[in-house]
Biopython code that builds the backbone (N, CA, C, O; Angstrom):
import numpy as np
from Bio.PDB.StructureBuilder import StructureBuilder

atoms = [
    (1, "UNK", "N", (8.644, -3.482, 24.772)),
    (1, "UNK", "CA", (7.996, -2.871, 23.625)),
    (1, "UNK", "C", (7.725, -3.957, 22.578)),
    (1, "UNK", "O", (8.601, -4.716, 22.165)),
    (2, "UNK", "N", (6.505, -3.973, 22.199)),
    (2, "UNK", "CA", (6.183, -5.013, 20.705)),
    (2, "UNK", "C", (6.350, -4.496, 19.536)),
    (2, "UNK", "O", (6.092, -3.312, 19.316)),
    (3, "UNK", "N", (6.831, -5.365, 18.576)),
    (3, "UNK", "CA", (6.900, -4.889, 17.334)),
    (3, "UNK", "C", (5.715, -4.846, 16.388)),
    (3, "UNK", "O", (5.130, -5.876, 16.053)),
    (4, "UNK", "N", (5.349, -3.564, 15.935)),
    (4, "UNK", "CA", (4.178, -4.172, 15.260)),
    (4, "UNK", "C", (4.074, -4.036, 14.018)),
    (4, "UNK", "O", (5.030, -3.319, 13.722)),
    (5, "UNK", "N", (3.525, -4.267, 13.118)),
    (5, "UNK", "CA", (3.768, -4.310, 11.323)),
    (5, "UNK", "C", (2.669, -4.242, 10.671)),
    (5, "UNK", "O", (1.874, -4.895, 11.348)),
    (6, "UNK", "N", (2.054, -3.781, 9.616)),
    (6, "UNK", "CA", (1.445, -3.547, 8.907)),
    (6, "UNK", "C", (1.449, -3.560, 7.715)),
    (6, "UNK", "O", (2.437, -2.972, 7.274)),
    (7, "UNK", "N", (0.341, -4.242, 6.426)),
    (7, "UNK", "CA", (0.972, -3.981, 5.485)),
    (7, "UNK", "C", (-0.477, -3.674, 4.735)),
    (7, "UNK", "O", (-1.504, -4.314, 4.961)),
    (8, "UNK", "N", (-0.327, -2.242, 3.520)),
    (8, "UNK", "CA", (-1.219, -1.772, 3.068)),
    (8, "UNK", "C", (-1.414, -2.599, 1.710)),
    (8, "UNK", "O", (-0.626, -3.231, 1.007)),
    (9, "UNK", "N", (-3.293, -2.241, 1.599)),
    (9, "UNK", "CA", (-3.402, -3.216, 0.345)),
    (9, "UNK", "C", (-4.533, -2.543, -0.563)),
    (9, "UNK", "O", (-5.274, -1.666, -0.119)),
    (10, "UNK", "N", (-4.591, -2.938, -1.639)),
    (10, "UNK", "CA", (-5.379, -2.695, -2.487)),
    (10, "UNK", "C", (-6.133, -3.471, -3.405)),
    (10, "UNK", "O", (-5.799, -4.656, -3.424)),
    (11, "UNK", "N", (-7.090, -3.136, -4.203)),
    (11, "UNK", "CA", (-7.767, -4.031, -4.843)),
    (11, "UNK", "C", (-6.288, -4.643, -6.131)),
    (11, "UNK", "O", (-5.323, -4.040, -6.602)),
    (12, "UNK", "N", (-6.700, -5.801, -6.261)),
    (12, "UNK", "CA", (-5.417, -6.903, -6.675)),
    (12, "UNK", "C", (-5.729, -6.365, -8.549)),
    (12, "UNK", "O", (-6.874, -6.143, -8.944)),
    (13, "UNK", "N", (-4.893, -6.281, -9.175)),
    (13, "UNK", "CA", (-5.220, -5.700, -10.702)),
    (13, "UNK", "C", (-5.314, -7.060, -11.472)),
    (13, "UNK", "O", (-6.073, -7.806, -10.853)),
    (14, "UNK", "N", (-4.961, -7.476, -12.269)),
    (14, "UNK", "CA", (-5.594, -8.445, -13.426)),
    (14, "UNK", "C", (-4.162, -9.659, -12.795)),
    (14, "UNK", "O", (-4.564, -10.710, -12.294)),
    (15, "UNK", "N", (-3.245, -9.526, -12.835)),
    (15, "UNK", "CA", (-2.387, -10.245, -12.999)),
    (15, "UNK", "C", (-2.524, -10.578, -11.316)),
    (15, "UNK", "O", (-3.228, -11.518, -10.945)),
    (16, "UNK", "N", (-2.053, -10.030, -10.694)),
    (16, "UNK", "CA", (-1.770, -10.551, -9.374)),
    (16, "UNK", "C", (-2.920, -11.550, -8.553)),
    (16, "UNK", "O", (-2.767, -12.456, -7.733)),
    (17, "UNK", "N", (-4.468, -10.768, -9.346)),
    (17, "UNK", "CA", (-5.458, -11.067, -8.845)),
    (17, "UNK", "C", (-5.702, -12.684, -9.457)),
    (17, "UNK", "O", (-6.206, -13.525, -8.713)),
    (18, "UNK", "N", (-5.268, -13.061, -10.985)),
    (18, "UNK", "CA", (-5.109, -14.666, -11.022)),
    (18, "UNK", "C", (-4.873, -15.436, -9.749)),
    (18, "UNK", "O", (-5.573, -16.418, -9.502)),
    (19, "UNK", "N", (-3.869, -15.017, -8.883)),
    (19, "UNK", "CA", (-2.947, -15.445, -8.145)),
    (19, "UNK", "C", (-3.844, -15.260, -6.837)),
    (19, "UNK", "O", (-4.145, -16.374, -6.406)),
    (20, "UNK", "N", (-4.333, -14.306, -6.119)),
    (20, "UNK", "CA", (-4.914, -13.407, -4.980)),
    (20, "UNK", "C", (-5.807, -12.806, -5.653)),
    (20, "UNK", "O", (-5.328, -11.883, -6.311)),
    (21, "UNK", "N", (-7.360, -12.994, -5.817)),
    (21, "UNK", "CA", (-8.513, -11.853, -6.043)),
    (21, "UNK", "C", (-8.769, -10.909, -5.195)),
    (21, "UNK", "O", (-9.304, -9.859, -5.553)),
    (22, "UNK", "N", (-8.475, -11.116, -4.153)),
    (22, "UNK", "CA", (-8.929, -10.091, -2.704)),
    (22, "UNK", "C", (-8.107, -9.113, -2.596)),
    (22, "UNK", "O", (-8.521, -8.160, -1.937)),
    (23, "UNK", "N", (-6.979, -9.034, -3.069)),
    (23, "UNK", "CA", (-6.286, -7.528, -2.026)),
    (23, "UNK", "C", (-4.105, -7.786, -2.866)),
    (23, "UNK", "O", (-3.570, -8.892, -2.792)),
    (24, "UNK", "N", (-3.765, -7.229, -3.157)),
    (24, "UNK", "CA", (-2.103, -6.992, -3.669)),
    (24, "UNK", "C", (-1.356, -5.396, -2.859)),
    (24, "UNK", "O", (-1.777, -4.250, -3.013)),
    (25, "UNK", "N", (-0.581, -5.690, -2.307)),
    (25, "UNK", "CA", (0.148, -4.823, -1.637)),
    (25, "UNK", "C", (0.459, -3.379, -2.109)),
    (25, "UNK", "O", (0.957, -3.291, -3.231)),
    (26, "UNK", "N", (0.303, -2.566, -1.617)),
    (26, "UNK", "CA", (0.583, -1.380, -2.535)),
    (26, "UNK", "C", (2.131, -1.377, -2.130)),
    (26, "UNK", "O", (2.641, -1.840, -1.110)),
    (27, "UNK", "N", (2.718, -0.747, -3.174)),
    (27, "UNK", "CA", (4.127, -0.320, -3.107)),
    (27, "UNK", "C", (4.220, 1.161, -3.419)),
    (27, "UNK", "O", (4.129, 1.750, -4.496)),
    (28, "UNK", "N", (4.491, 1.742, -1.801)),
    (28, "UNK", "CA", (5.315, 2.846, -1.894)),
    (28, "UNK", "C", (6.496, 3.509, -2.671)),
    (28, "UNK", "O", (7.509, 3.476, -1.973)),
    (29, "UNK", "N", (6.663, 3.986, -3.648)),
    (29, "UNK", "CA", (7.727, 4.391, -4.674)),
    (29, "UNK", "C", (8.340, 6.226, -4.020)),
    (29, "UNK", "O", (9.087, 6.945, -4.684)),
    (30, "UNK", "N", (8.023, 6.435, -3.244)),
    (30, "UNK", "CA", (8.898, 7.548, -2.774)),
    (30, "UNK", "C", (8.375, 7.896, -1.712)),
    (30, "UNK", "O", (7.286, 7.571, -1.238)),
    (31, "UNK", "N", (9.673, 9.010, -1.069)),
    (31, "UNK", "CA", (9.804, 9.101, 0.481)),
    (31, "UNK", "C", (8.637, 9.563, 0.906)),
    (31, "UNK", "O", (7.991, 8.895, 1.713)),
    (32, "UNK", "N", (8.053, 11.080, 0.323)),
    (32, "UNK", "CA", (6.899, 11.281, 0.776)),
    (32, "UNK", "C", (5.662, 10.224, 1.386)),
    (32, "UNK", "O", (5.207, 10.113, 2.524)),
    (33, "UNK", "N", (5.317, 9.463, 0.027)),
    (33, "UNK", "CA", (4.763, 8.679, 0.737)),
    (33, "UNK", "C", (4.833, 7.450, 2.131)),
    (33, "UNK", "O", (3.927, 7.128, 2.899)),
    (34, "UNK", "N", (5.926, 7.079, 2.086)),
    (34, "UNK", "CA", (6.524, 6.329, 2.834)),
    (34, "UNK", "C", (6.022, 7.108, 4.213)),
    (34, "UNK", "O", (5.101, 6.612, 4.863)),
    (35, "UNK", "N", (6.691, 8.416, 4.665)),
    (35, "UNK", "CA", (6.568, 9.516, 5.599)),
    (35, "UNK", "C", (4.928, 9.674, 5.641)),
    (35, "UNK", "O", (4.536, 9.860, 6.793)),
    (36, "UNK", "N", (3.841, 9.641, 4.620)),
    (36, "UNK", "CA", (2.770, 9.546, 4.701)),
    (36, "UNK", "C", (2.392, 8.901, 6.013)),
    (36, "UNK", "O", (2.020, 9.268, 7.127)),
    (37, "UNK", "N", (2.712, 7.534, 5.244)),
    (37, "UNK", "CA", (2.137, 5.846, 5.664)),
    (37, "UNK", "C", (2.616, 6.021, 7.459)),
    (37, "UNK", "O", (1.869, 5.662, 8.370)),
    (38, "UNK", "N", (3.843, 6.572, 7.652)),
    (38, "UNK", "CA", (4.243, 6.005, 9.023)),
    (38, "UNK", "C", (3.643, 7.424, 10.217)),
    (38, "UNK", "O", (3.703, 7.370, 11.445)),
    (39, "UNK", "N", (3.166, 8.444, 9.487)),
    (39, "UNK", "CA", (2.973, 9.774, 10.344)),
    (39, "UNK", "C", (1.771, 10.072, 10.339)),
    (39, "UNK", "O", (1.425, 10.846, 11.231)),
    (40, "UNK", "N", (0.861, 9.659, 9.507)),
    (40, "UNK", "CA", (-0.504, 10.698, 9.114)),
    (40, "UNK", "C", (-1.450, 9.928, 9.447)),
    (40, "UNK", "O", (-1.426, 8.697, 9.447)),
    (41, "UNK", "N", (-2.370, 10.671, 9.762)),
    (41, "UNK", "CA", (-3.679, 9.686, 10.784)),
    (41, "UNK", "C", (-4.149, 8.288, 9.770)),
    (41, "UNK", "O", (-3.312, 7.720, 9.068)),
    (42, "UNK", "N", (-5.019, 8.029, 9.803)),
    (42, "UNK", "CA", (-5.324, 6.507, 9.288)),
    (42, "UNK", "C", (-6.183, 6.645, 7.747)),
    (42, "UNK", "O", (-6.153, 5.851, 6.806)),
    (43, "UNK", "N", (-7.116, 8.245, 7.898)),
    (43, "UNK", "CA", (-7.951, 7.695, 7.100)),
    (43, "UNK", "C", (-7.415, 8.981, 6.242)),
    (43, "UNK", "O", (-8.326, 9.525, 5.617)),
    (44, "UNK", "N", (-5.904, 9.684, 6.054)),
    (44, "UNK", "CA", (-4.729, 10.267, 5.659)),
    (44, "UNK", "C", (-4.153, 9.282, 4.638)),
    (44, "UNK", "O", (-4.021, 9.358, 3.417)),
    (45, "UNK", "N", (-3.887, 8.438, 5.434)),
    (45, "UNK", "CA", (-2.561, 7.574, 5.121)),
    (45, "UNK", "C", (-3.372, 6.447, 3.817)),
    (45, "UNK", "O", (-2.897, 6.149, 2.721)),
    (46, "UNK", "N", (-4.287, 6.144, 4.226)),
    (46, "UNK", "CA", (-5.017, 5.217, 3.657)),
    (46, "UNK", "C", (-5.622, 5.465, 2.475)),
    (46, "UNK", "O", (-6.020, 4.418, 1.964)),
    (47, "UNK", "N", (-5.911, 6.690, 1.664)),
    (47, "UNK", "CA", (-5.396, 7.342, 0.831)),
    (47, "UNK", "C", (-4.761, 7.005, -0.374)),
    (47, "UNK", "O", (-5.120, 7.321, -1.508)),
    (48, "UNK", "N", (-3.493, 6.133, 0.065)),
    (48, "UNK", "CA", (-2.338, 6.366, -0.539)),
    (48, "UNK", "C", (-2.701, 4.350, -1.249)),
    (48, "UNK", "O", (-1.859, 3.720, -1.889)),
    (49, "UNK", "N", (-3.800, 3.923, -0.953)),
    (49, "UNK", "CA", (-4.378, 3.035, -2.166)),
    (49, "UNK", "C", (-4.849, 3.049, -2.867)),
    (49, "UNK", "O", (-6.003, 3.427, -3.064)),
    (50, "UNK", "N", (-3.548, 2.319, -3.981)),
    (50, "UNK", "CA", (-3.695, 2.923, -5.470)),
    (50, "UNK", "C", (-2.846, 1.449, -6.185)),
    (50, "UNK", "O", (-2.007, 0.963, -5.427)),
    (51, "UNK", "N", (-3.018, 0.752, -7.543)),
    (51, "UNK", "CA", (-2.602, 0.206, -8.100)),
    (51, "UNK", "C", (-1.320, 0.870, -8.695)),
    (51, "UNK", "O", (-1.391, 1.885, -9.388)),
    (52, "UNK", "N", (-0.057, 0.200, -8.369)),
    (52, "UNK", "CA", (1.058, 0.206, -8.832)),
    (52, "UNK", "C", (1.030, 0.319, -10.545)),
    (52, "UNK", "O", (1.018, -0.743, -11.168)),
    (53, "UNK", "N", (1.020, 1.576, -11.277)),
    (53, "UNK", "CA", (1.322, 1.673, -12.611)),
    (53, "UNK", "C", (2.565, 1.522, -12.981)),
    (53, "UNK", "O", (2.852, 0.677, -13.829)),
    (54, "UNK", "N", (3.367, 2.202, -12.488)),
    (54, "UNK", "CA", (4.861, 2.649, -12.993)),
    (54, "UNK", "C", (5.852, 2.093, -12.151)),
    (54, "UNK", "O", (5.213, 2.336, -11.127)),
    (55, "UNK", "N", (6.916, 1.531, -11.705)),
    (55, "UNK", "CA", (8.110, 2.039, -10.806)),
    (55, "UNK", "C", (9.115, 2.785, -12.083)),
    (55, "UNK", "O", (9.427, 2.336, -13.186)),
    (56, "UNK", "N", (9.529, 4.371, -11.280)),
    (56, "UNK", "CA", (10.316, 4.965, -11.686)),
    (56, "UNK", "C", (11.792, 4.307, -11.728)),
    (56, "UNK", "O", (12.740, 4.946, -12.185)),
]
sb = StructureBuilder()
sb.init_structure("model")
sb.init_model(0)
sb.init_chain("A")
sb.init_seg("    ")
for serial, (resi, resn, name, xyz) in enumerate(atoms, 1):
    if name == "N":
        sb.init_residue(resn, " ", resi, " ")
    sb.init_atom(name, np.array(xyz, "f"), 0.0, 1.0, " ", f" {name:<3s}", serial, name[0])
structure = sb.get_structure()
């Protein structure tokens, strides 16, 4: 079995984008979504890109 990995991205916001203009990782902040990302078809899951405002 291969391992395979993925990592979701989004348009890069002011700060990160200094650094990277093309694309900054979205961060999942709760389970739901998480359960989203690993279960729900592609164009479901994909969705769930969005610029990081808050961590609770």
């Amino acid at each position: 079995m291969d391992d395979l990995y993925a990592i979701l991205t989004t348009e890069a916001n002011r700060k990160v984008g200094a650094v990277h203009p093309k694309a900054m990782p979205v961060i999942l902040t709760r389970q739901e979504e998480m359960d989203l990302w690993m279960t729900a078809p592609a164009d479901e899951a994909t969705r769930l890109r969005r610029l990081l405002v808050r961590v609770a």
